[in-house]
Wavefront OBJ file of the C-alpha trace (Angstrom):
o trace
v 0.000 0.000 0.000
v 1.407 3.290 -1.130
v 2.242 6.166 1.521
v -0.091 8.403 0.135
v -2.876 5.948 0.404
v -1.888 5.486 4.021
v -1.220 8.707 5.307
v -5.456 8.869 3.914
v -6.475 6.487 5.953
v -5.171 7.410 8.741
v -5.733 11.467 8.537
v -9.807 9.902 8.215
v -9.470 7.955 11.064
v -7.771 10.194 13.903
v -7.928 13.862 11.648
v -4.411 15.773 10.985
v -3.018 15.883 15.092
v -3.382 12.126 15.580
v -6.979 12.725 17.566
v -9.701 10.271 17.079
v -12.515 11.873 15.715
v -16.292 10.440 16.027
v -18.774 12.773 13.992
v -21.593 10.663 15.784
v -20.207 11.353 19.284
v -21.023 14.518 21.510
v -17.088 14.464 22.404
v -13.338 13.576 20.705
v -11.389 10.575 22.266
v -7.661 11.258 22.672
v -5.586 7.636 21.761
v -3.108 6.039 20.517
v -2.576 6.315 16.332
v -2.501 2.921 14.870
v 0.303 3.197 12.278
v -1.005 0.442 9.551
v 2.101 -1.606 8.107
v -0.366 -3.373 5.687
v -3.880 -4.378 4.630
v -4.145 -6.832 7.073
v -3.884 -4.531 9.828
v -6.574 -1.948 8.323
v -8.783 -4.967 8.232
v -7.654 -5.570 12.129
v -8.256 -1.934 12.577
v -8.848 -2.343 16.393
v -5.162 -3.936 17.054
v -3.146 -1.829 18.691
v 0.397 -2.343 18.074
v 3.789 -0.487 18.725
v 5.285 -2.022 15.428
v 8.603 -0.312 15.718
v 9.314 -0.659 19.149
v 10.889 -4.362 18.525
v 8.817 -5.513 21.743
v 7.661 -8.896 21.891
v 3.647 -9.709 22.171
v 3.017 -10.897 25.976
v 0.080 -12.585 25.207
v -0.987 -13.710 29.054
v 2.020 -12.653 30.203
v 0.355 -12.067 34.217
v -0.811 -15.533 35.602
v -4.514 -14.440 36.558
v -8.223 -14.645 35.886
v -10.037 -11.500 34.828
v -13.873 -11.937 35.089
v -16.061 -10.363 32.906
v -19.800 -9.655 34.416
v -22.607 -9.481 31.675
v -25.103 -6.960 31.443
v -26.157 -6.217 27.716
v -25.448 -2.676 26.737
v -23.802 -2.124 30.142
v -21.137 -4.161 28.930
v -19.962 -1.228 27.199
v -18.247 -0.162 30.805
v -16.309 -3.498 30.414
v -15.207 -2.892 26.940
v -13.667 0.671 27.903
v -12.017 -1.064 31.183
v -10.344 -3.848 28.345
v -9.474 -1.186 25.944
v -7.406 0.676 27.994
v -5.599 -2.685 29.854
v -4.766 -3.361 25.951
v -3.193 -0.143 24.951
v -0.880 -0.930 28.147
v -0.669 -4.422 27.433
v -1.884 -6.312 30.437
v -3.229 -9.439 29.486
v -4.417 -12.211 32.313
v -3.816 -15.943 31.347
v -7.713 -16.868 32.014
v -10.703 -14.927 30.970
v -14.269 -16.005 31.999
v -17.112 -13.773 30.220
v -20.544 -14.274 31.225
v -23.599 -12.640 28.238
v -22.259 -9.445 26.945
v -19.145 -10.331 29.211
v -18.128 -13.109 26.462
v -18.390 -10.511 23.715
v -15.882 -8.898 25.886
v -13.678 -11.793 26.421
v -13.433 -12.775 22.731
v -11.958 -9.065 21.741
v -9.631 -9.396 24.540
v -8.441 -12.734 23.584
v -7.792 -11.572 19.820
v -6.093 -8.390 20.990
v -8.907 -6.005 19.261
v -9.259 -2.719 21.214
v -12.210 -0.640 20.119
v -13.997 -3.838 18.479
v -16.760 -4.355 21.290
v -17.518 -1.101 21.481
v -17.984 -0.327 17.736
v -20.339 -3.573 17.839
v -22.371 -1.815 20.822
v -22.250 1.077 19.427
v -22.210 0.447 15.379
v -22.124 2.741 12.536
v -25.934 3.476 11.546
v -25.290 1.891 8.165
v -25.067 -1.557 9.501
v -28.816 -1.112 10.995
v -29.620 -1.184 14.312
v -28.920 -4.135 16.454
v -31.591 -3.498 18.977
v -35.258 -3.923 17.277
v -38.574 -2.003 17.911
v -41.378 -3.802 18.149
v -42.317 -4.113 14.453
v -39.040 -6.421 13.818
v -39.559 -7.403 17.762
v -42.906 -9.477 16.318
v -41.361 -10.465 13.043
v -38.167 -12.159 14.005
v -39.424 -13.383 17.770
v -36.202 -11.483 19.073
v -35.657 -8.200 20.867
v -31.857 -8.283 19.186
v -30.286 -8.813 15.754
v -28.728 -11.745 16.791
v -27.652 -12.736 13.128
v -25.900 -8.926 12.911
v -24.139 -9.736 16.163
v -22.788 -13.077 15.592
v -22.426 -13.552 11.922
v -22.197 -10.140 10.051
v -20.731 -8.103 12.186
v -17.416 -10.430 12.865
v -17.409 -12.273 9.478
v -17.784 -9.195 7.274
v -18.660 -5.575 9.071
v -16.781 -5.259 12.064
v -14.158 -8.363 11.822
v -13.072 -10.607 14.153
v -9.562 -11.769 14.212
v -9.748 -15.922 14.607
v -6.185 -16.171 13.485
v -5.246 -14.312 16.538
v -7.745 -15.801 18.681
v -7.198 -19.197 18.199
v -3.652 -19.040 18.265
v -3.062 -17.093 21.820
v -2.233 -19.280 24.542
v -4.664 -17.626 26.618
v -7.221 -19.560 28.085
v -10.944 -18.451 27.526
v -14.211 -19.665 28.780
v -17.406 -18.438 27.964
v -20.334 -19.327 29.987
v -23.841 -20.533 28.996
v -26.965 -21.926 30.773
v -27.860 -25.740 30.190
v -31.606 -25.545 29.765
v -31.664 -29.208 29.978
v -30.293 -29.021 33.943
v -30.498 -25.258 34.560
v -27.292 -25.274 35.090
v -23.752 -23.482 34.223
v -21.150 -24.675 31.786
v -17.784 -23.241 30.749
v -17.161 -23.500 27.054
v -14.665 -23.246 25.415
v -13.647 -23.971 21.553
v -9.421 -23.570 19.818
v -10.684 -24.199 16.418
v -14.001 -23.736 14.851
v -15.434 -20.407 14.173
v -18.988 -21.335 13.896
v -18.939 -22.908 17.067
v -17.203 -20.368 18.987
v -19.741 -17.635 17.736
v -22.655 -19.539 18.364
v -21.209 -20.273 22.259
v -20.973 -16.606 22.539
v -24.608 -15.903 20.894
v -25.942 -18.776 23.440
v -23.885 -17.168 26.386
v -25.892 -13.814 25.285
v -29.329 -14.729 24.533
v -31.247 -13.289 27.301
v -34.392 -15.082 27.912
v -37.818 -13.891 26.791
v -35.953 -11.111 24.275
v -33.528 -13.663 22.259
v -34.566 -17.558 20.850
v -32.778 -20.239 22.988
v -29.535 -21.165 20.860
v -28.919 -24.927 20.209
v -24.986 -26.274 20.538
v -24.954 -30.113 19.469
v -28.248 -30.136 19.752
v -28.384 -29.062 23.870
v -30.812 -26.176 24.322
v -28.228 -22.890 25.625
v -29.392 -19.526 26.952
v -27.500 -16.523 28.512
v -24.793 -17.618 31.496
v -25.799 -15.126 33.544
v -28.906 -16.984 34.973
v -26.932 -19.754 36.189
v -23.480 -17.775 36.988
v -23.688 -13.902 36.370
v -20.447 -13.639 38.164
v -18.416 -16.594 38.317
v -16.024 -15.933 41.039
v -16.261 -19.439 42.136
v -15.262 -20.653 38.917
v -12.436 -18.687 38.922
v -11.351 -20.006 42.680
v -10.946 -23.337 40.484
v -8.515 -22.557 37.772
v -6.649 -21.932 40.789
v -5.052 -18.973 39.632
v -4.227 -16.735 42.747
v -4.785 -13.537 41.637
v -8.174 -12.772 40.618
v -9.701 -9.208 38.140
v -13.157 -9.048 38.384
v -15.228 -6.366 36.581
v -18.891 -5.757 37.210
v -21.468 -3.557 35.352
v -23.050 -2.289 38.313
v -22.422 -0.157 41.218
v -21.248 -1.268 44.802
v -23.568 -2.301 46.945
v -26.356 -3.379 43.599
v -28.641 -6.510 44.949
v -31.438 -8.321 42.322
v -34.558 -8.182 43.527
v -36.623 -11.180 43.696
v -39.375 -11.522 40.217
v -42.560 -10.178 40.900
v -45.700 -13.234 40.664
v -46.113 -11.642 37.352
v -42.957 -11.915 36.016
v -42.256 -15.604 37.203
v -45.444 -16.755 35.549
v -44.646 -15.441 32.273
v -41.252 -17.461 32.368
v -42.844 -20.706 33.786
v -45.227 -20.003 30.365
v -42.393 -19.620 28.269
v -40.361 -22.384 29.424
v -42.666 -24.531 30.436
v -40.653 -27.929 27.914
v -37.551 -27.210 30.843
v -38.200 -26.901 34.344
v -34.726 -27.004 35.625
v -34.127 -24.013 33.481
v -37.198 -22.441 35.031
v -36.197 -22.614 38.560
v -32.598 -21.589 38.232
v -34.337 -18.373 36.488
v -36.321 -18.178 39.876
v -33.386 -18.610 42.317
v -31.579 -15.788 39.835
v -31.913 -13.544 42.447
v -30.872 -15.218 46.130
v -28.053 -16.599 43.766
v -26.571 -13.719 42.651
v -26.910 -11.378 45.829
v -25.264 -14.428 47.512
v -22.499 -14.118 45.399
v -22.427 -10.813 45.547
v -21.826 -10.621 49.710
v -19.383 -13.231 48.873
v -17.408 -10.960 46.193
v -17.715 -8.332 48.636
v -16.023 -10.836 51.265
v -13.278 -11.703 49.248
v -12.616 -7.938 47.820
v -12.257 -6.768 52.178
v -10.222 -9.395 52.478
v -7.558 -7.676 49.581
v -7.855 -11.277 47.568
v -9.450 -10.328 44.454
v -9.398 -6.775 42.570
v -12.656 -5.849 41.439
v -13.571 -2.994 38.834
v -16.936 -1.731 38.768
v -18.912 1.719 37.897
v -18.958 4.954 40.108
v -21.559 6.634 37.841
v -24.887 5.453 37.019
v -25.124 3.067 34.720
v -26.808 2.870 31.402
v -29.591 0.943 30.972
v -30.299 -3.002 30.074
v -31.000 -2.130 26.245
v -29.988 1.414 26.139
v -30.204 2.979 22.858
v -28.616 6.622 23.309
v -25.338 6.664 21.427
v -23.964 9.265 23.465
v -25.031 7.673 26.676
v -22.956 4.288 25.322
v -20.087 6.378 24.717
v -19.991 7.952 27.886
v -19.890 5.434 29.768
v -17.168 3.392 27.746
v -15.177 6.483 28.469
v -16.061 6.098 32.168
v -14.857 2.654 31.843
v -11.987 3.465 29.499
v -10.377 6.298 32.303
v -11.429 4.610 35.454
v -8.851 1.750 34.330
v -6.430 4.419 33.989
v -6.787 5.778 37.213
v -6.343 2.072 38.722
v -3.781 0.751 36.596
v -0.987 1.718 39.498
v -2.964 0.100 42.184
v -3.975 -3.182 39.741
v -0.424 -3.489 38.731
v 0.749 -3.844 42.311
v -1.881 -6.529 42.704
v -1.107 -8.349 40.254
v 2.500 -8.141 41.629
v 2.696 -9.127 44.783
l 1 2 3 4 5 6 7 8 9 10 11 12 13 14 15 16 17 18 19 20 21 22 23 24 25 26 27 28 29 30 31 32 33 34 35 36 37 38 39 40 41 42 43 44 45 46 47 48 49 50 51 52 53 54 55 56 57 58 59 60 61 62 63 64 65 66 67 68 69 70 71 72 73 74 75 76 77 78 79 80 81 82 83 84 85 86 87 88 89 90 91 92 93 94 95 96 97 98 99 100 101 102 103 104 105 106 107 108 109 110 111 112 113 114 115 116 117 118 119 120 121 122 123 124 125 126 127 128 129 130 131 132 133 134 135 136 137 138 139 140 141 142 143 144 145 146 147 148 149 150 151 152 153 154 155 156 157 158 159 160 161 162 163 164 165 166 167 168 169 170 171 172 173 174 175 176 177 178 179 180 181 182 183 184 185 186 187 188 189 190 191 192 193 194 195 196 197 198 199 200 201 202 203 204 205 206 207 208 209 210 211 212 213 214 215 216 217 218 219 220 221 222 223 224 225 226 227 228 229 230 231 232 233 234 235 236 237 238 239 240 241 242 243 244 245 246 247 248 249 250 251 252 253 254 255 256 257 258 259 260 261 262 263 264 265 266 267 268 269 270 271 272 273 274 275 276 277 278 279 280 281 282 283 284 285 286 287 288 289 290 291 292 293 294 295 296 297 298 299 300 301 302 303 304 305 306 307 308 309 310 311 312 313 314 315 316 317 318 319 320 321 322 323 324 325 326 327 328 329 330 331 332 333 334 335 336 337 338 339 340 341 342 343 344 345
């Protein structure tokens, strides 16, 4: 690719002073350049790399486990907190991501800062991902699951796979069994089909997004059987634990009202096991929750979570998205010192 050609790509991107420029967003991002060395790293746009600094890629290079709590459009927070760990390269060895935690997870993994958030926040030529009720009735989904999972990595927004399936990181995304209502950590090293469709099972939130079918076992989203697996992560055995949550300290579910849990015994009613772990969602994760707290008093774990309000479930304001990926995005930079002496001793 010619210099010229280049030097147009890149004055587009970030304008003439190396400053990222977003004509949809209310406010201009200051960040690293990415200096392209070829097509293949214009397709990879969200890599970050310092190509001439002759440093090797520590790809898990800090023997931890880095949790990633779901959340749908709240995991925006997440993708800002992974962003800026990236640009500093700080990898952990293990990643768990739970729903829109996964997402998260898999642009970690393949070293793609800036990919989960231009997915939750996509250019309005794609279409929107989030339907109104029109599509809502047509499809029998709340989401564009098929722009998610298929377009958006295989052609729109691109996911690496080379990269992906070739770091020795270790990745689990988690999914409820609707057969036993219960949690599983999956994984996949090789096929890309499969390791989408784990992460569009992990995701599918019930009642807004069709149950997803792996080998013919009925999935939907981890978070009703493990929204934050911190016990999961006591079993890799990895001593130093990175949890990030969506929500602010001290957040507790409430319990469904009669209304709600009737509608899901309705809609479920082929698995019951799947039924009641929706139930116990609640006393589940508020016990978890204490238990977190616990473990975070105690100095074991480092946990990363919002200090504003967070956005909503499904929340559909571009510049409330971006905001709070740039809450995410600078609260890691303000914590980097204190993580990095975690991490470390």
């Amino acid at each position: 690719m010619g210099e010229s050609k280049k030097a147009s790509i890149y004055t587009s991107i970030y304008g003439r002073k190396g400053i990222l420029i977003d004509k949809k967003a209310s406010c201009i991002s200051v960040r690293k350049p990415l200096f392209f060395r070829n097509e293949k790293d214009i397709i990879n746009y969200g890599r970050q790399k310092d190509i001439d600094s002759g440093k090797e890629e520590n790809y898990g290079d800090k023997k931890a486990t880095i949790v990633l709590e779901g959340g749908a459009t709240r995991g925006i927070f997440t993708s800002g907190v992974l962003d800026c760990l990236m640009e500093k390269e700080i990898y952990m060895s293990d990643v768990i991501g739970v729903s829109a935690g996964a997402c998260n997870a898999l642009d970690y993994v393949s070293r793609q800062p800036g990919r989960t958030r231009d997915c939750m926040i996509p250019d309005e030529q794609y279409g929107k991902y989030i339907y109104g009720i029109r599509d809502t009735i047509r499809t029998k989904s709340m989401m564009n699951m098929d722009l998610i999972f298929d377009r958006f990595p295989n052609e729109l927004i691109p996911f690496d796979f080379d990269t992906y399936f070739s770091s020795p990181m270790n990745c689990e995304l988690v999914t409820t069994n609707c057969l036993t209502g219960k949690a599983e950590y999956m994984s996949e090293e090789e096929d890309r089909d499969r390791l989408m469709k784990i992460c569009r099972a992990s995701s599918s939130m019930p009642l807004l997004t069709p149950i997803v079918n792996i080998e013919d076992v009925p999935y939907l989203d981890g978070g009703l059987a493990d929204s934050v697996p911190i016990r999961r992560a006591k079993e890799i055995g990895n001593e130093k634990i990175v949890v990030v949550l969506t929500k602010n300290a001290g957040y507790r579910k409430k319990v469904l009202s009669p209304a709600m849990q009737k509608l899901y015994r309705k809609a479920y009613s082929s698995y019951p096991n799947v039924v009641r772990t929706i139930l116990r969602r609640s006393f589940m994760y508020n016990k978890t929750m204490n238990y977190l707290d616990v473990l975070e008093r105690k100095g074991e774990i480092f946990v990363i979570r919002p200090h504003v309000k967070p956005v909503s479930r499904l929340e559909r304001n571009r510049e409330a998205l971006y905001a709070f990926y740039e809450h995410g995005y600078h609260y890691m930079e303000r914590q980097l010192e204190a993580l990095e002496e975690y991490l470390e001793k």
